[in-house]
C-alpha positions as CSV (number, residue, x, y, z in Angstrom):
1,X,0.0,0.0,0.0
2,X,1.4,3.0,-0.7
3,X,1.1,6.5,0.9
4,X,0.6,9.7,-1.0
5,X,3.3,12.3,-0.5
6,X,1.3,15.3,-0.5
7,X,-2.0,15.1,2.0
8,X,-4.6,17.8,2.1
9,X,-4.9,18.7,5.1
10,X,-5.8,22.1,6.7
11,X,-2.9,24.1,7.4
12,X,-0.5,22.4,6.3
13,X,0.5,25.7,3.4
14,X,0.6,27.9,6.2
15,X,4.3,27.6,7.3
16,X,4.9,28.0,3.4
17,X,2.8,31.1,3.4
18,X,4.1,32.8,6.3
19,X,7.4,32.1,4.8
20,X,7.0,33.7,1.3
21,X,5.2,36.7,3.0
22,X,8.9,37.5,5.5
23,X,10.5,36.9,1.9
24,X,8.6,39.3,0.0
25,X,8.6,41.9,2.9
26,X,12.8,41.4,3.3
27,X,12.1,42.0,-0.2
28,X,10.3,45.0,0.1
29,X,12.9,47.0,2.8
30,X,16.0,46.0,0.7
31,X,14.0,48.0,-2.3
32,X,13.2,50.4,0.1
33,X,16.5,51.6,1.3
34,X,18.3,51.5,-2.1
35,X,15.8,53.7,-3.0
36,X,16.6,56.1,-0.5
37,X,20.3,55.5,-0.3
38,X,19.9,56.4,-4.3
39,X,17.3,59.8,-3.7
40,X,19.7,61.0,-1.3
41,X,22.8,60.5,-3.7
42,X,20.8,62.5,-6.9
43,X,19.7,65.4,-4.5
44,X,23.2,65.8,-3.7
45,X,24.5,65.5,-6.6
46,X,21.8,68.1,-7.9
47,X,22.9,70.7,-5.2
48,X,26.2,70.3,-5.6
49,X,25.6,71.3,-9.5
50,X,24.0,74.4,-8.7
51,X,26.8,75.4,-6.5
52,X,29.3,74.2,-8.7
53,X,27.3,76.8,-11.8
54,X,27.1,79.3,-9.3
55,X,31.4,79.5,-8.4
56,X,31.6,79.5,-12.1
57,X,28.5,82.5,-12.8
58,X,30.2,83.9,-9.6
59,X,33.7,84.2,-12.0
60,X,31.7,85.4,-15.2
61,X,32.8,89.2,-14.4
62,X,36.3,88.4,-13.9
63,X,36.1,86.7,-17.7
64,X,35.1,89.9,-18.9
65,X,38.3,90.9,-20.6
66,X,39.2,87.4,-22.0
67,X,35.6,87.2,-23.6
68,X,36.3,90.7,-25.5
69,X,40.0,89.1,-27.3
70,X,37.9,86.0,-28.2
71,X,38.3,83.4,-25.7
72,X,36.8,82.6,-21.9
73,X,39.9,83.0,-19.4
74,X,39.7,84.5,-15.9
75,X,42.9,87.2,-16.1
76,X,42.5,90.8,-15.6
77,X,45.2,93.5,-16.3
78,X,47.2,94.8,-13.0
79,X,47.6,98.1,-14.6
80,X,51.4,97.4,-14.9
81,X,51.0,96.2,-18.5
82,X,51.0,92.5,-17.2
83,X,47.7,90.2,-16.7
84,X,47.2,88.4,-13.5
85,X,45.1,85.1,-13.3
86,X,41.4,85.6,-11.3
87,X,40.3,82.6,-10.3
88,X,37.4,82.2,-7.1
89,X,36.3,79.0,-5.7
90,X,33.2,79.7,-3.9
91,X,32.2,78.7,-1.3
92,X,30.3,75.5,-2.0
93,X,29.9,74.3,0.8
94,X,28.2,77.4,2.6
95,X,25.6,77.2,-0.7
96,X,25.4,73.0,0.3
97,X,24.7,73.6,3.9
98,X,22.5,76.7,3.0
99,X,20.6,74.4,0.4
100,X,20.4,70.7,2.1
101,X,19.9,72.1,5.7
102,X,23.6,70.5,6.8
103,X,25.1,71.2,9.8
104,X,28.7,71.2,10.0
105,X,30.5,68.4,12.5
106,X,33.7,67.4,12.9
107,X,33.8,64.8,10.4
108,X,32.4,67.1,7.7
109,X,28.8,68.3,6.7
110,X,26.1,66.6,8.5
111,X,22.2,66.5,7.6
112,X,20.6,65.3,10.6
113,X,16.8,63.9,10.8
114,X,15.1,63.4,14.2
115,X,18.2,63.5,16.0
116,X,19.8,60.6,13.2
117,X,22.6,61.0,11.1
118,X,20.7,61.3,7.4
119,X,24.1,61.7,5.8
120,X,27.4,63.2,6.0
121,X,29.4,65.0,2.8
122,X,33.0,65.4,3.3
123,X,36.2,65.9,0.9
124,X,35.4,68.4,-1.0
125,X,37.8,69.1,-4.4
126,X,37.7,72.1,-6.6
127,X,39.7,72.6,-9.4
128,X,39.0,75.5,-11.5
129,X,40.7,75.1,-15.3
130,X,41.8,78.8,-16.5
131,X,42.3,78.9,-20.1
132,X,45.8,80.5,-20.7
133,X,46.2,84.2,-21.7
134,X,46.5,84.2,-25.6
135,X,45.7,80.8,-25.8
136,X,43.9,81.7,-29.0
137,X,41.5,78.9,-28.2
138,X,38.2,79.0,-26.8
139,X,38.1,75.7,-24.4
140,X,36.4,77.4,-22.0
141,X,36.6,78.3,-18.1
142,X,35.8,75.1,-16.1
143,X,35.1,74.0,-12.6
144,X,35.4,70.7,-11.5
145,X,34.0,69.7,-8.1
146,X,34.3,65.9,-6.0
147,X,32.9,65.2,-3.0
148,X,32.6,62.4,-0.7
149,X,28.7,61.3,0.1
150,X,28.5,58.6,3.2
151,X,25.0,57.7,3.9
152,X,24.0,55.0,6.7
153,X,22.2,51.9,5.8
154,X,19.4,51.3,7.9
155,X,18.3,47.4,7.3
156,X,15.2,45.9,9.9
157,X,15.9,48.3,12.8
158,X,20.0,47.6,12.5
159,X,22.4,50.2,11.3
160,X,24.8,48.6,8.8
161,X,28.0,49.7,7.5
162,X,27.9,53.2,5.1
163,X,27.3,53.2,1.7
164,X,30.1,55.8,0.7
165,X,30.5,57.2,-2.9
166,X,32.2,60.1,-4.3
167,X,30.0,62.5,-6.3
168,X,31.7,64.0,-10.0
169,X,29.8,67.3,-11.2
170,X,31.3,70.0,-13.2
171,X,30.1,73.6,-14.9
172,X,31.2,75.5,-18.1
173,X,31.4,79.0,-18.7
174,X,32.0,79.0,-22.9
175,X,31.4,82.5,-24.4
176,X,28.4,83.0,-27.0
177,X,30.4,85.6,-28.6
């Protein structure tokens, strides 16, 4: 005589169930938190453009004379017959904090949520490219900024190690004239 393998009896899918349901909601919170790991990367990223087009609108009057000989430089004349370079950075990360709400910490810039750590930004670069005086060539004025993103993982009530990137944005200034 032989005996079935699978028996209908009640109950007997709910273990199963229950399992697929944890699955699916595991599921669920991993989906979750990339997505906010990945919304909190872009809105960076997007304020740090708009302070990085800023330092370089912020340089436009110092291009003034370069523009009018043909090409985008930051130099201005001394007075002495000789040009010196112009060059400002900004300060991007006063126009950061004043955008994102950070507070500055220790370790760098923090945004902090209901008394949490939301993220921190640290190691900021800027590198400002000057075309030469009398280049002849109009490669335009270019600013270059990095920055380091760190943002906490947060995975069923346990804090996990950071996701850490660094964030690549840059601006040109390139004369329409």
């Amino acid at each position: 005589m032989r005996k079935p393998i699978f028996r209908r009896r009640p109950g007997e899918g709910t273990p199963m169930i229950l399992a697929i349901v944890l699955v699916l909601l595991m599921l669920f919170c991993t989906i979750a938190e990339f997505s906010r790991v990945w919304i909190i990367a872009q809105g960076v990223k997007e304020a740090t453009q708009q302070a990085v087009i800023s330092t370089v609108n912020n340089n436009y009057d110092d291009v003034y004379h370069a523009v009018r000989e043909g090409y985008a430089a930051g130099w201005y004349p001394d007075g002495t017959g000789r040009w010196d370079e112009s060059v400002d950075t900004g300060d991007v990360y006063g126009q950061l904090s004043e955008t994102l709400g950070l507070e500055n910490s220790g370790r760098g810039y923090q945004k902090i949520t209901d008394g949490e750590v939301e993220y921190t930004i640290s190691g900021l670069s800027v590198e400002l490219d000057n075309n030469s005086l009398s280049s002849g060539q109009s490669e335009g004025y270019t600013a270059v900024v990095e920055i380091h993103l760190e943002v906490p993982i947060r995975f069923l009530g346990n804090l996990l190690p950071s996701a850490s990137m660094t964030l690549h944005t840059e601006a040109k200034y390139v004369p329409l004239f």
